[in-house]
C-alpha angles and dihedrals in degrees: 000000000000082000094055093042091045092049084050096051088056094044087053097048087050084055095051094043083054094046091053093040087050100055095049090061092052082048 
């Protein structure tokens, strides 16, 4: 279960690295 909850933290964090990055080459 902490496995499963850990994995989910760093998925989210890439997400949120591709998002940003995302948005500064729009800008």
């Amino acid at each position: 279960m902490f496995c499963q909850f850990f994995f989910f933290i760093i998925l989210y964090q890439i997400l949120q690295i591709f998002y940003v990055c995302r948005l500064a080459s729009i800008m």
